[in-house]
Every structure is written in C-alpha cells, then in structure tokens.
C-alpha positions as CSV (number, residue, x, y, z in Angstrom):
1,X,192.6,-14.0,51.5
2,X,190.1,-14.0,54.9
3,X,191.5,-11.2,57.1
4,X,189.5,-11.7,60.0
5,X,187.1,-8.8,59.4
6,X,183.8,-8.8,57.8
7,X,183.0,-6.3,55.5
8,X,179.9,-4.1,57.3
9,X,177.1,-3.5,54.8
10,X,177.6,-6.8,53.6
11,X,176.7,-8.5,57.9
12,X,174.4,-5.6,57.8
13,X,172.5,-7.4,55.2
14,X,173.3,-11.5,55.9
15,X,171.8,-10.2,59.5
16,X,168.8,-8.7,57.6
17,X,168.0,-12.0,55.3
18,X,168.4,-14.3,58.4
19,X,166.0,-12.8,60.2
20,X,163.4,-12.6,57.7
21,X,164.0,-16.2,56.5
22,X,163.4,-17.1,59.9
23,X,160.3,-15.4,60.6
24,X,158.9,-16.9,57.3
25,X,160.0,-20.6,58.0
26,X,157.7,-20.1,61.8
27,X,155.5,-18.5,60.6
28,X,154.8,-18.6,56.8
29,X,153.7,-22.1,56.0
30,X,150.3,-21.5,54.3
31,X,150.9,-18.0,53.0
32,X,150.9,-17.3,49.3
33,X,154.3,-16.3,47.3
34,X,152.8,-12.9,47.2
35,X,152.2,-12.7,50.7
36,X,155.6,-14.2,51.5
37,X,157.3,-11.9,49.5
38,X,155.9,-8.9,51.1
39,X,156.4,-10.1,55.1
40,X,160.2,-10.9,53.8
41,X,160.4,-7.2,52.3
42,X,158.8,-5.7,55.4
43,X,161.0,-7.9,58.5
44,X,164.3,-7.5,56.3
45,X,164.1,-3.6,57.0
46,X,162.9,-3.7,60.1
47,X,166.1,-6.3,61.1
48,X,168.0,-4.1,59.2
49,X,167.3,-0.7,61.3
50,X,167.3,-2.5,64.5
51,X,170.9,-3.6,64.1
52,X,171.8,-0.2,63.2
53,X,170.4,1.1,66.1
54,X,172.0,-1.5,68.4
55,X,175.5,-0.3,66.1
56,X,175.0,3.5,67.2
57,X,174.4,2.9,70.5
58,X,177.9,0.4,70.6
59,X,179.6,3.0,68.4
60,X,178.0,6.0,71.4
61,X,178.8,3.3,74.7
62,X,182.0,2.3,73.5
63,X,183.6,6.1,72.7
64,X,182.2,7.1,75.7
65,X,184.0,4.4,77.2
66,X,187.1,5.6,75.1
67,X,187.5,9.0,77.1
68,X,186.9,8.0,80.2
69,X,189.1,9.2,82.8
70,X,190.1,9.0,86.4
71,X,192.0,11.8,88.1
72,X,192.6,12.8,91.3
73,X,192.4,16.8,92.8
74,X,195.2,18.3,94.7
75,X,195.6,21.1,96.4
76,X,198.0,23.8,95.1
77,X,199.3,27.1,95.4
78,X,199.2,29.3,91.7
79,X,202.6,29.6,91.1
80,X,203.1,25.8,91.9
81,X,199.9,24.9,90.1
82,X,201.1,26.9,87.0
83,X,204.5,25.2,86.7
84,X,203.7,21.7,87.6
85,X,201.1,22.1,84.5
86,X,203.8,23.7,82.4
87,X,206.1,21.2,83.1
88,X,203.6,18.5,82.1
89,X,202.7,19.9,78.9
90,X,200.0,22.5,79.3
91,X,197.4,19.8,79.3
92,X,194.0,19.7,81.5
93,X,194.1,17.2,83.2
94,X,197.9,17.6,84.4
95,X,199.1,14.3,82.8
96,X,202.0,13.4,84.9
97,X,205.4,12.1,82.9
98,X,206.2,8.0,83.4
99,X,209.2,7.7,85.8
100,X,208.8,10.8,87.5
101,X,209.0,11.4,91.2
102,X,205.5,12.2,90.8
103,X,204.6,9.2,89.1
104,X,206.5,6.9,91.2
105,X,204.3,8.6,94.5
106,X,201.2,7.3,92.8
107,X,202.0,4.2,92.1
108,X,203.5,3.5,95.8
109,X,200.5,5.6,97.1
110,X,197.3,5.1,95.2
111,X,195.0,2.9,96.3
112,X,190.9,1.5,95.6
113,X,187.9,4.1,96.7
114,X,186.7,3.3,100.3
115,X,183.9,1.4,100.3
116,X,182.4,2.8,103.4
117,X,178.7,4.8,102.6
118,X,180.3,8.1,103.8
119,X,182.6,8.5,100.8
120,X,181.2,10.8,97.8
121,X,183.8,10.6,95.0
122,X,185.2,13.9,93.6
123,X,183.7,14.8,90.2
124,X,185.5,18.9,90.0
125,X,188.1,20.3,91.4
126,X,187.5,23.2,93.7
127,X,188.7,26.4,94.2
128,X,192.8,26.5,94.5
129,X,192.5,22.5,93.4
130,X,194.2,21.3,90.2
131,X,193.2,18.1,88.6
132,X,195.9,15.4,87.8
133,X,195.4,12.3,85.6
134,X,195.9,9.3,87.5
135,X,198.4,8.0,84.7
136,X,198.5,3.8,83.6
137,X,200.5,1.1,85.9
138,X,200.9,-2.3,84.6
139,X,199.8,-3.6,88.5
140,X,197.6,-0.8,89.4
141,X,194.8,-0.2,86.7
142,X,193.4,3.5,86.9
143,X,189.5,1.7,87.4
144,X,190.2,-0.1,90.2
145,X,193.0,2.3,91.9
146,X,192.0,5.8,91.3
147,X,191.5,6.9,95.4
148,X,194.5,9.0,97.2
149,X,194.4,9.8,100.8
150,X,194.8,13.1,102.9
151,X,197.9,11.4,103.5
152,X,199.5,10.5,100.5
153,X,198.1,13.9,99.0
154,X,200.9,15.8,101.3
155,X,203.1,13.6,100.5
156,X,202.8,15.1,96.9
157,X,202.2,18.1,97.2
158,X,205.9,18.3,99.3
159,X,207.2,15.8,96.7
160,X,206.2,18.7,93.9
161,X,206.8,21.5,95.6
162,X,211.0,20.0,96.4
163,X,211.5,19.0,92.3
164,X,209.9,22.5,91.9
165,X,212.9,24.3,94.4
166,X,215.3,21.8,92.9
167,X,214.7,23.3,89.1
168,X,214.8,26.6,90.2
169,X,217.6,26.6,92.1
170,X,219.8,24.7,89.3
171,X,218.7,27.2,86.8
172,X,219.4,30.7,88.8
173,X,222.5,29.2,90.6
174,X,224.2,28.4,87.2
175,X,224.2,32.1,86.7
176,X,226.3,33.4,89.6
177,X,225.9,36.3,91.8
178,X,222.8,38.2,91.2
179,X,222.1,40.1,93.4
180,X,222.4,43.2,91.5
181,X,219.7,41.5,89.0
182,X,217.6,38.6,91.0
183,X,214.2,40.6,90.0
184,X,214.8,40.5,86.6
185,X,216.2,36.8,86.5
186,X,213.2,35.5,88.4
187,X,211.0,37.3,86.2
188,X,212.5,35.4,83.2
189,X,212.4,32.2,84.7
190,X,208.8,32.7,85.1
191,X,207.8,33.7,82.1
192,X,210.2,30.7,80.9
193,X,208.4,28.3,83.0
194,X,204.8,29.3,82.1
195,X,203.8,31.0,85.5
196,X,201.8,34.3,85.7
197,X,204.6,37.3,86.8
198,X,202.8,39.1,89.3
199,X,203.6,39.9,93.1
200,X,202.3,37.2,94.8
201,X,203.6,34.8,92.4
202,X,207.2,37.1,92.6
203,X,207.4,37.3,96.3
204,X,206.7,33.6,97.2
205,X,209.5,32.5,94.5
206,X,212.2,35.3,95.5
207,X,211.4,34.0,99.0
208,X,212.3,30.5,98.2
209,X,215.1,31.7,96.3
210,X,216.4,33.2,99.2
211,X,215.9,30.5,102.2
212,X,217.6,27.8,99.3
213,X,221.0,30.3,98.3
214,X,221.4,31.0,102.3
215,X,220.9,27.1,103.1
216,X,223.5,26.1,100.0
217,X,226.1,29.0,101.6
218,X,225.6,27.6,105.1
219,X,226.2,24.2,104.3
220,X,229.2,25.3,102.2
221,X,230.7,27.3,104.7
222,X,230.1,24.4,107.3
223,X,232.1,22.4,104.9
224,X,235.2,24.5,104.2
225,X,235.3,24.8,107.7
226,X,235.4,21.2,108.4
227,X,237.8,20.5,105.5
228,X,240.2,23.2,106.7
229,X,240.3,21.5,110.2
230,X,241.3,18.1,108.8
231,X,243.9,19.8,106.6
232,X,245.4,21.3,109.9
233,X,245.5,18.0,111.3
C-alpha cells in the first residue's frame, strides 16, 4: 500500500534517467546508438551527483534551521543566576518552565526587535549576564517576538528574584527557630539548590533571610495585636 513516501535511492535514480532522457530527446537526434548510450551514461551521473549535492546542502540548511534558537540576556546576581538555572534544569540556555511566573512575564512582555538602524541584536551574554530561552507561545512565535526591553527586563529580574525569596523562606521557615543553627541550614539549602557556598553567596542570602523572618514577625505581631483589640470589643 502507497504510504506517501518515496523510497530515496529509488527518486535518486527516476531523477537521474529523466534527466538524461531528456537531454538525449534535445539533443540526440542524429547520433549513433553508441554515441547515445555513452552521453546517457555520462548525464545520468552527473544528474545523479547534482541532486546529491542539492540533498546535503537541504539535509546541512534545514538542521541548521533545526537548532536555531532565540534567547534573551538578563542581568543577574550569582547566587540568583545559579538557582534560577538549577531550578530550570541545569540547562544552557535557562529554559524557563510553561506556566511559570516567569513564563507568563514573557509572554505579556516580549515583543518584535526595533526596527530602528540603531539596534544591534545581542548575540552573547556579557559578564554577570545569563542567557534565557525565549520559550514557544501559540500567539507569539519566538522568530518574530524574541526582543525584551530595559523595562520589561526589571520587571523580571524582580519577578525572579520574589519566587526566589518565596522558596527560601517556605523551606527554612518550615523548620522553626534557628537561630542557634541558621549557618548551617542556609548552607544546606544551597548546596540543595545548586548555588556555589561561599561568602558572598552566604551573606546576600542570610541577609535576605533576615529582612523576610523580621517582616513575617512584624506583620504577625501587627495582627495579634489587631485581633486582640477586636476580641476586647
């Protein structure tokens, strides 16, 4: 039964024969058998390479076409950097997951290249720069909408830098007081989250640590207070 495909050695070689037949019917009409014969040989492999070359050079275009990619390059500090790519797999580019936060930022966000003769597009990311994949949107293809402003860059950067506070305050607060221990536990949840332990990395995230647990207490205490008063009452 005819499956739609042709077999390729066999259109490699229907390809070669129609070429040659062709060349003979224009321009064979007073040659001898012999001479036929021999022309037919000779423009059947010539055909025959030529479409093989025209097949590499589809088979080069079109996996070239295959990998191509469009990201975008964002400014981050290393510990953020090193979690965000943790988070998304490990992977270079930093795919980011469908349905994220992240994700969602893009697509509001992410918009065609300016067209105006002053814009160079961004080939590497520089120093303190991570690169992040711009991922697939059914209304936005990555070709066409692959440009983020100054703007909408901050915006996610802040938008990573809160899920990032979030997850780390979920995971230390579940544990209680530890104060006693705090080093320690922040060390884990480094190593746990694939960002280097070293002291600039430790400081910036005990910091955090800090301002979020005396925000949570403040707010807390606010709200006793204000439950205690309409109890009273």
């Amino acid at each position: 039964m005819y499956s739609g495909h042709f077999n390729p050695e066999y259109n490699l070689l229907l390809q070669g024969c129609e070429t040659a037949s062709l060349f003979l019917c224009y321009f064979g009409h007073s040659w001898t058998l012999k001479k036929k014969c021999n022309y037919f040989c000779l423009i059947y492999v010539i055909s025959i390479k030529y479409v093989m070359l025209n097949r590499s050079i589809f088979v080069s275009l079109y996996g070239n076409f295959k990998v191509m990619r469009y990201t975008i390059f964002l400014t981050l500090e290393p510990y953020l950097a090193q979690w965000l790519e943790h988070e998304c797999g490990g992977k270079k580019p930093i795919p980011i997951k469908r349905g994220s936060a992240e994700a969602d930022l893009l697509e509001a966000y992410l918009q065609k290249p300016p067209r105006n003769s002053d814009y160079q597009p961004q080939l590497r990311p520089l120093p303190g720069e991570v690169e992040i994949k711009v991922p697939y949107f059914k209304y936005k293809e990555s070709r066409t909408y692959n440009y983020l402003s100054p703007r909408a860059k901050k915006y996610l950067r802040q938008c990573i830098r809160n899920r990032f506070k979030v997850q780390l305050w979920k995971d230390i607060e579940s544990l209680g007081n530890t104060d006693k221990r705090l080093k320690y536990v922040i060390e884990e949840w480094m190593e746990a989250h694939g960002i280097n332990v070293d002291d600039k990395n430790w400081n910036t995230i005990a910091k955090i640590e800090q301002r979020t647990r005396a925000v949570y207490y403040a707010n807390r205490r606010l709200t006793n207070h204000n439950s205690s008063k309409h109890s009273i009452k």
